[in-house]
LUMMARSE-496716 format. One record per residue: residue in one letter; x negated, y, z negated of N, C-alpha, C, CB in turn. Coordinates in steps of 0.05 Angstrom, whole numbers, plus 5000, padded with zeros to 4 digits. Atoms other than C-alpha are relative to their C-alpha. Glycine has a CB too. Layout:
N
aXYZXYZXYZXYZ...
//
This chain:
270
x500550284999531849725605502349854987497349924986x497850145003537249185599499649734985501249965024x500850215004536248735543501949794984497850054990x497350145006540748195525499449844973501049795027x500550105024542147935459499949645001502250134981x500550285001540447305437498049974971498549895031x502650105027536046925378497650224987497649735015x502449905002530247285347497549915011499650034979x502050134990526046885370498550025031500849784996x500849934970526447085442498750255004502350005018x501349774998523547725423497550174986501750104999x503250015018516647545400498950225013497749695003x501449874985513847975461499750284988501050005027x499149735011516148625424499050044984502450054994x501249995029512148455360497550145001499549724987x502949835003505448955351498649854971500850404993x502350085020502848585294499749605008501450094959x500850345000499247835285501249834980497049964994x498350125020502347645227501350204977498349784987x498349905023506147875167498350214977501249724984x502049855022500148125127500050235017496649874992x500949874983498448545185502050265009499549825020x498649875002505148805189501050224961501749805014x500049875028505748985115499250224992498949894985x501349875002500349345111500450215022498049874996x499049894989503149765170501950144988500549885014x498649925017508749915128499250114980501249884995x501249875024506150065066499450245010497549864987x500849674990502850655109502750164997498950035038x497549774989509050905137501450064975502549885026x498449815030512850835065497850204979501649714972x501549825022506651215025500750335013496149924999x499349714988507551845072502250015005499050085022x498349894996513951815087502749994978500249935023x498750075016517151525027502450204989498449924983x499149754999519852265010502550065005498950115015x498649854977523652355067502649824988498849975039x497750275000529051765050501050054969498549635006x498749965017534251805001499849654991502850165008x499950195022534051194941501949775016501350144969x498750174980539350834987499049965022502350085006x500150184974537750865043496449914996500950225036x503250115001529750675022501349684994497350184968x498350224998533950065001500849785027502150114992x499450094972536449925072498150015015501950135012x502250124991529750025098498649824996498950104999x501450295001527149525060500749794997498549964987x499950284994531548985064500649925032502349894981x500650114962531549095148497649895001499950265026x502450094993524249015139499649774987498150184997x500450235022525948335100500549795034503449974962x500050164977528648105171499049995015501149975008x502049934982523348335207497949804999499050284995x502950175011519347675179499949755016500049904966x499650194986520847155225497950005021502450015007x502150004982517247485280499650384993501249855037x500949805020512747965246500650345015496349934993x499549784987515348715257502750045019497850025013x497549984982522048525304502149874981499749845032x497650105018529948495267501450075029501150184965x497649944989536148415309502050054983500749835015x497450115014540148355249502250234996499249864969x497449744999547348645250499950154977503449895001x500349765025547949265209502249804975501950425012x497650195013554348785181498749884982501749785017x501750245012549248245163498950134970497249905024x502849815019543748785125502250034978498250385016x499349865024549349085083501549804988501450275002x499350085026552848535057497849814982502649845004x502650085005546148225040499950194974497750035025x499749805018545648825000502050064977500150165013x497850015012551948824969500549804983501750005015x500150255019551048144943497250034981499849695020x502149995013544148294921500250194970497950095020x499049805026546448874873502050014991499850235002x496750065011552548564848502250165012500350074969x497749804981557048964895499650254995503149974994x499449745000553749624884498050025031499050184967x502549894972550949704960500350185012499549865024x499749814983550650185011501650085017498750015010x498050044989554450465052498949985031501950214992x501350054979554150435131498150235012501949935017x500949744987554251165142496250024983502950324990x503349975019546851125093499249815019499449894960x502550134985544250545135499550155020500449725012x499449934965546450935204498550274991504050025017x502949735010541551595165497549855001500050154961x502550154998536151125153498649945025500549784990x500150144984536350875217498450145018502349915006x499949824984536551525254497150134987502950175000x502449895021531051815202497049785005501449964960x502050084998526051285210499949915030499749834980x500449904969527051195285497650265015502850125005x500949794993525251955292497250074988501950184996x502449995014518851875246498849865015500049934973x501450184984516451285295499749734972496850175014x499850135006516950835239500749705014500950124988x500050294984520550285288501850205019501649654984x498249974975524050365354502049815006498650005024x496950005000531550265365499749955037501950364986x499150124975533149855428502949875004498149815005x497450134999540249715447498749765014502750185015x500550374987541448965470503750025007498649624963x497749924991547748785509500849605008499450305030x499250255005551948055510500950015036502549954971x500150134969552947645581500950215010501749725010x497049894995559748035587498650305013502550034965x501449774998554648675593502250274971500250095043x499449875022558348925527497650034975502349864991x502249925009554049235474499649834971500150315000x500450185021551348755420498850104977498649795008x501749815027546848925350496750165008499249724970x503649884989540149325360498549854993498650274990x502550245006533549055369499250244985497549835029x501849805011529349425319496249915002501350044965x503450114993521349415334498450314984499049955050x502149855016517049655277497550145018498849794978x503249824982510650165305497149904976500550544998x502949945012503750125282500050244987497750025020x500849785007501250605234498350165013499249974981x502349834985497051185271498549924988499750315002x502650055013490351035261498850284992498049835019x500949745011488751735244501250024981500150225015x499150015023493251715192499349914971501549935005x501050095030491451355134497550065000500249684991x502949905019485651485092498149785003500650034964x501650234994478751055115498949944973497850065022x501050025024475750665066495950035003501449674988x501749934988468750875064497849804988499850304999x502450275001462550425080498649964967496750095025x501550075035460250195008497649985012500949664977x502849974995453650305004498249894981499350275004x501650105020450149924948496849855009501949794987x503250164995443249604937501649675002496850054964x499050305001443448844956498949884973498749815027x499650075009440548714896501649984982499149995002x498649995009444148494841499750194969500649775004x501549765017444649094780501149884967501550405010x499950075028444448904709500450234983497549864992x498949765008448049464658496850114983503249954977x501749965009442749424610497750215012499749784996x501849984983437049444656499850395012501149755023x498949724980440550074694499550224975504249995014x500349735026441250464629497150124996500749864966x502049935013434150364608497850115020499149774984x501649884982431550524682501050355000500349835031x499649714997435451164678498650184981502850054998x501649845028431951354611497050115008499449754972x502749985006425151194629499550075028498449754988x501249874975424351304702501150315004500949835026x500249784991422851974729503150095022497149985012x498149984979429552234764498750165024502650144989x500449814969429352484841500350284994502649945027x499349795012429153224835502850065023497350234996x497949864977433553224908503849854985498749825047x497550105014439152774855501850214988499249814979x498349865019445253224831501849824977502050165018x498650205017447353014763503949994987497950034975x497749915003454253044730501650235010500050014982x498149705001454953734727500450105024498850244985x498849844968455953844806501349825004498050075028x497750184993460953244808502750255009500749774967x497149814992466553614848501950064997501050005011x498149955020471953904823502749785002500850335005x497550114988477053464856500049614988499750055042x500350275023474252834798501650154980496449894986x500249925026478352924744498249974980501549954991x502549975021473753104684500249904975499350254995x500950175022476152644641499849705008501950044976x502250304986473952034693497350125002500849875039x502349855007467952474697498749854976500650304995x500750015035466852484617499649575005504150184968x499650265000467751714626497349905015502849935015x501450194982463851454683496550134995501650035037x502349855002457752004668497649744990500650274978x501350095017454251564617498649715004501750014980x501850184978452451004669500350045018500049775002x499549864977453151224729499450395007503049925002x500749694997450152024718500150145019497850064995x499749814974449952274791502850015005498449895029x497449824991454952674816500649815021499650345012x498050164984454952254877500949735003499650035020x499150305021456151564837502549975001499450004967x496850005012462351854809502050065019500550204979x499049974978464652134871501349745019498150135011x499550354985464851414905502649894983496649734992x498550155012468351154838502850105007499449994972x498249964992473251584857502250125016500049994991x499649954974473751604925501749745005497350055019x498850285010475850824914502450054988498249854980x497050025015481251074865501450115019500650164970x498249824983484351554920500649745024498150335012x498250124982484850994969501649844988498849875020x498850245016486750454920504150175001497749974956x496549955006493050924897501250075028500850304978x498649994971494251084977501549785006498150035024x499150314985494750394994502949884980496649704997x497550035001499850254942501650264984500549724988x497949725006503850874938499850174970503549885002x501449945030500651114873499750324995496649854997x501949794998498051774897501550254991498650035029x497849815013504852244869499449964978502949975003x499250005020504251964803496349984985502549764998x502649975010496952274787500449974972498750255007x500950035030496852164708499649734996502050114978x500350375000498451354718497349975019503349795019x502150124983493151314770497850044982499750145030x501249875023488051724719500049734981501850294988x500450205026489651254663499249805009502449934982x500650404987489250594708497149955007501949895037x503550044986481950864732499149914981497850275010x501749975018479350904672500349744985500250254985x499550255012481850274645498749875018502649914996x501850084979479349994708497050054992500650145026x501949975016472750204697498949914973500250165000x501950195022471449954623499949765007500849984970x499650324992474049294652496850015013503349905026x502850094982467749354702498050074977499250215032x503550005025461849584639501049734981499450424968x500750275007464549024605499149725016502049954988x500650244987463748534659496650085002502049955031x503649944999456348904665498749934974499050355006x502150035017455048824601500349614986500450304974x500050255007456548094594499449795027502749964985x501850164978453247874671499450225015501449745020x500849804978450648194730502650005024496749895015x498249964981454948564778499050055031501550224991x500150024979452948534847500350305019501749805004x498149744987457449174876501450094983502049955023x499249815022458849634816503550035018497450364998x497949764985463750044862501949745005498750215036x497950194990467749404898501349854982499249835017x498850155026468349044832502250174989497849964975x497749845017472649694803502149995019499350314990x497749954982476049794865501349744994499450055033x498250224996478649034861501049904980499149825012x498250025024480449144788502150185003498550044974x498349855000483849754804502449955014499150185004x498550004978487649574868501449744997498350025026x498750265009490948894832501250184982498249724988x498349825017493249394778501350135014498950174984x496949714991497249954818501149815017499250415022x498750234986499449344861501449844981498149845014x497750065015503349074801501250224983499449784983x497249824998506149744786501350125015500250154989x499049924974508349854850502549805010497549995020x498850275005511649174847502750024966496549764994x498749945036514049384768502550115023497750324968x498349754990517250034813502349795014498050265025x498050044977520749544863502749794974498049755035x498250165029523749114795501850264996497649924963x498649805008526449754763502550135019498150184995x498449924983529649954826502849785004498250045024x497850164994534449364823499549705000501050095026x500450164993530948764851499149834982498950035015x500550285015531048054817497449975001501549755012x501950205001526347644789498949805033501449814976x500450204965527447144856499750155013502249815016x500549834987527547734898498650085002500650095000x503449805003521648054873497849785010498950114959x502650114981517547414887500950005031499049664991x500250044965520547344959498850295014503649945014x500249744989519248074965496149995006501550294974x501850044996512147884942498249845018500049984987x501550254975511147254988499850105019501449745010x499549894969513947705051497450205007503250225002x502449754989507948205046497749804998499550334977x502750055014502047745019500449765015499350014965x501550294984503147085065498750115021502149745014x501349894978498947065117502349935016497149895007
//
């Protein structure tokens, strides 16, 4: 197919996502699994192509020329080189990350590539699984003193069959309101997507510490009102936490203050 360069704009048709959130969160997939594969540079050059990919969510034409001195200015003249974008390129191509379309000027000479981000497989990422709570609303207190005095289910497993794959010192933690095994299981079935979603899930001891901080945050909010959804309340303490050290990670790596919020606006506008 013969496609001729021109504006970005003429090549909305090519876009797989609805908007920018939609695309983000596309990404995010592809960098949690494949993050690995890409050398510190060129993860660099992936993500400031996917800075021009915002116009029309998921499609860049921009010249490799353009990307790297962008780069070059951004890190005081320490940027990349071409031959690292032209790995990147070839590397996340062959992953399905985005597809590589030449484009070609009136003359039928060859102009900059279209690049067109993919969807994440939907088999791929990790589902988040149906929360299941009571509608009404659960009071800490209340919960404690029903666990004391009411008769437990005998078909209920308590702590001690919590699966091995909880660590056991969120275990030791969450036991003491929440006793069933499959309570705790949930709490941190929640932490495993939370650290999926933002790239958390290598650096098991930070995720560990962030649960559990997470968590007192939720018994104090129980013990000073009623919580509604035990489980969704932690998840949405937890998943604002590894989402600003994930954000920390993209600081450290280089990126400004101004940068870091545009980096932030580009994923989180709608």
């Amino acid at each position: 197919m013969n496609i001729k360069s021109g504006s970005v704009d003429q090549f909305e048709q090519f876009s797989q996502f609805k908007n920018l959130q939609e695309f983000n969160a596309h990404l995010e997939m592809w960098l949690a699994v494949n993050k690995v594969k890409f050398s510190k540079g060129e993860l660099v050059g992936l993500k400031r192509l996917s800075r021009y990919a915002a116009k029309i969510p998921g499609v860049s034409n921009a010249k490799i020329g353009t990307v790297l001195k962008a780069i070059h200015e951004e890190y005081s003249g320490n940027g990349i080189s071409r031959s690292t974008f032209k790995r990147m390129i070839a590397k996340a191509a062959e992953l399905g990350i985005f597809t590589v379309h030449e484009t070609e000027r009136k003359n039928g000479s060859q102009s900059s590539n279209l690049y067109v981000f993919n969807r994440f497989p939907k088999s791929e990422p990790p589902k988040k699984e149906q929360l299941d709570h009571p509608n009404k609303t659960i009071n800490l207190s209340k919960t404690i003193k029903n666990q004391k005095n009411t008769k437990r289910n005998t078909t209920e497993l308590d702590h001690t069959f919590t699966s091995d794959r909880v660590p056991q010192s969120f275990v030791d933690v969450v036991k003491y309101f929440f006793p069933e095994a499959k309570s705790i299981e949930k709490f941190w079935r929640m932490t495993s997507i939370a650290a999926y979603r933002n790239n958390r899930e290598q650096n098991q001891a930070q995720v560990l510490e962030t649960a559990i901080h997470s968590f007192k945050q939720l018994i104090r909010k129980m013990k000073a009102s009623t919580v509604a959804k035990p489980i969704a309340y932690f998840y949405g303490i937890l998943n604002k936490k590894l989402e600003e050290l994930y954000f920390e990670d993209l600081y450290n790596m280089g990126f400004s203050t101004e940068d870091k919020q545009r980096y932030m606006g580009f994923f989180y506008k709608s």
